[in-house]
ROVEX-550660 format. One record per residue (C-alpha): y, x, z. Coordinates in steps of 0.5 Angstrom, whole numbers, plus 500, padded with zeros to 3 digits. Each point is the difference from the previous one (the first is absolute). Layout:
// ROVEX-550660
YXZ;...
//
This chain:
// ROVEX-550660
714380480;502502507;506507500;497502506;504506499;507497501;497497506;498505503;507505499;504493502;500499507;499493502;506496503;501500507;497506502;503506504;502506496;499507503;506504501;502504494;502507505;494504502;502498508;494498502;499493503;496499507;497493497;497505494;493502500;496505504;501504495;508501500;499503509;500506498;507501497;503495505;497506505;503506496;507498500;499499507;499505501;505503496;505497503;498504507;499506497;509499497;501498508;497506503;503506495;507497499;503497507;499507503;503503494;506496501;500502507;500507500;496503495;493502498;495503506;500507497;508500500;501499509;503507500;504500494;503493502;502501507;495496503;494503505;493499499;497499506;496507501;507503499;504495505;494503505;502508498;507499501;499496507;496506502;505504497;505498505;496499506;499508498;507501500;501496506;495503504;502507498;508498503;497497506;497508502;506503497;505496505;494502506;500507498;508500501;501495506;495506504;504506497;506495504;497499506;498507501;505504499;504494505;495503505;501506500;508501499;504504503;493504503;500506495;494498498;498499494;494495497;496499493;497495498;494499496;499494500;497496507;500509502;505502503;502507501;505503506;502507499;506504504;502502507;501496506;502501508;493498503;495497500;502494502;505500495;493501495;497494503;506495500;501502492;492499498;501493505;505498496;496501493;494498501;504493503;503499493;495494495;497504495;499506503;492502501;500508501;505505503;499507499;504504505;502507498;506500505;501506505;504500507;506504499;501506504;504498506;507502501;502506505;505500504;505506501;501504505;505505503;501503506;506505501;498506506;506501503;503506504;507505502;499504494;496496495;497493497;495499496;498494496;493499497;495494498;499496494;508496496;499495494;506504496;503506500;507497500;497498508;498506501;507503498;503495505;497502506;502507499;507499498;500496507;496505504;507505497;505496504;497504505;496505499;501506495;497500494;497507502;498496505;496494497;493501498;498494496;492500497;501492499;495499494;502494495;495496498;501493496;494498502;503498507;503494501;506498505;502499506;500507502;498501507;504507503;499503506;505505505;497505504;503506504;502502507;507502499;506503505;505498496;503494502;506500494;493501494;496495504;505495498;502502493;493500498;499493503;505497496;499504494;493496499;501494503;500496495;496503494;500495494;492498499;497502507;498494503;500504507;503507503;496503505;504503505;495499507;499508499;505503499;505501507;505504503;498506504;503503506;502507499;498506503;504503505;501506495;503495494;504496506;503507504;503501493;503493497;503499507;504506500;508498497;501499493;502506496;507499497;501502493;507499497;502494496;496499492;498508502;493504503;504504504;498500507;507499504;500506506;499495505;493500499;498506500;497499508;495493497;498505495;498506506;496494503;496498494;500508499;496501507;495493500;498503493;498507502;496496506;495499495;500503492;494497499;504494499;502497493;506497501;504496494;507501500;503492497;507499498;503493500;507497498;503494501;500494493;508502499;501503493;494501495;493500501;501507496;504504504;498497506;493503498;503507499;504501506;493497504;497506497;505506500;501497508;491501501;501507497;506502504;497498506;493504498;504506498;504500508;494500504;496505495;506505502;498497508;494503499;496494498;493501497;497494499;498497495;506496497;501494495;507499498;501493497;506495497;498493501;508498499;500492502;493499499;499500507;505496504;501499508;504496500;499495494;504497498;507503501;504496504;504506504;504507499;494501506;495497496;502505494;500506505;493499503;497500492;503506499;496504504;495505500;493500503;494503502;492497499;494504500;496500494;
//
């Protein structure tokens, strides 16, 4: 009897075994596919997870590990060109504002910008300094509008003066920048004239911008003052002109001329006192006088320039009244003015000669 169990667990010689792993082979049967496919796919599935893992980390760690996603790198990028545009602007805004102020340097005018506006404030000369400003501004690359709030400054006067003239008097008038000009001008007007005889209505303003225009007029008899107040305002500091087409040397009336060509009343030296030898010179002067007391007659006393100007003025001036008070005791009713002028007023300038010296110590006669 046949054990045909033990062939049936025996295997027969030469036959191929199958392998003893669960690896299953592609000369298996239809049935062993699938597992062949899980593993494959298994496999795919390790590539897939732990080769990014290796690199830099799950998906759900990009920022923790230093590397960007994708959507991040695009909001950084637009980030940055935000920054760059905003720097781009801000340079625009300050090259303007440099290019502005450029333009109107040293104009006094003063511009605001905001932003392609342009606003111009401050005073200028004129229009046409006005329209040369705004030019420029518009000419400037990024400048779209120009408010103009500039105002045309009032224009600048001239000062003027003029110095009215005559025998007894001077006075000066119009319009200076200062007062320390208008001290000037009197103090000159005193190297000639008295101080009482000095009428000075010269108003400051500091308005007034130079060259300073001055004028002289007057008709004068008196050739000595005629000269003295020429050179006194000859060269004023500040006038650009001095106007002297009106102001002339008269002739003397024959009353004024009758009394200065008689001989020179002698004094004794450094005194007022009238030396006897004149008494006769002043009879004369006494007789052309009384021809007519309507007359008013300044009696002027002069000096030559030896010694102080002090003493000199006090001696013309005792000299005027002792001649005044001589021709009173004559009879005289005019009208008289006894003044000293010392060496103001030289005849002979300048002193070369002792007969120099005598003709500026002299008296003289001259209607006023």
């Amino acid at each position: 009897m046949v054990n045909t169990t033990e062939e049936i667990d025996r295997p027969k010689a030469g036959a191929e075994q199958r392998p003893a792993t669960g690896v299953p082979s592609l000369a298996e049967d239809g049935e062993d596919l699938p597992a062949f496919l899980i593993f494959a796919i298994g496999i795919a599935v390790l590539v897939a997870v732990v080769i990014p893992l290796s690199v830099g980390g799950s998906g759900d760690d990009d920022a923790s590990a230093g590397v960007p996603s994708e959507d991040h790198a695009e909001v950084v990028d637009d980030e940055h060109e935000a920054d760059e545009a905003e720097e781009v602007a801000a340079d625009d805004g300050h090259d303007l504002d440099g290019l502005v102020e450029a333009a109107v340097a040293d104009t006094g005018v003063a511009a605001d910008v905001s932003g392609s506006t342009v606003t111009l404030t401050g005073e200028v000369a004129d229009e046409a300094a006005r329209g040369s400003i705004i030019s420029a501004v518009e000419g400037i690359e990024g400048v779209e509008s120009v408010v103009d709030e500039m105002t045309i400054a009032p224009a600048a006067s001239t000062g003027t003066v003029e110095l009215a003239a005559s025998q007894a008097a001077l006075m000066l008038s119009g319009t200076v920048p200062t007062q320390a000009m208008s001290d000037d001008l009197e103090a000159r007007a005193r190297t000639v004239y008295s101080a009482d005889q000095i009428d000075n209505q010269l108003v400051v303003d500091d308005g007034v911008e130079p060259p300073l225009g001055i004028s002289v007029t007057g008709n004068l008899t008196d050739e000595a003052l005629f000269n003295a107040l020429g050179l006194a305002f000859a060269d004023v500091e500040g006038a650009e002109d001095i106007d002297f087409s009106g102001f002339e040397l008269a002739e003397s009336a024959e009353f004024e001329t009758q009394l200065n060509s008689l001989s020179a009343i002698q004094f004794a030296s450094g005194s007022a006192q009238i030396l006897p030898e004149s008494a006769e010179i002043l009879d004369q002067a006494a007789e052309i006088l009384n021809s007519d007391p309507s007359i008013v007659i300044e009696i002027g006393g002069h000096t030559d320039s030896v010694g102080s100007s002090e003493s000199n003025q006090k001696l013309s001036e005792d000299r005027a009244k002792a001649v005044d008070a001589a021709l009173t005791e004559r009879g005289v009713t005019n009208e008289t003015s006894p003044r000293g002028y010392g060496e103001q007023r030289l005849a002979k300038n300048p002193e070369s000669t002792d007969e120099d010296r005598a003709t500026n110590r002299r008296i003289e006669f001259r209607i006023i």
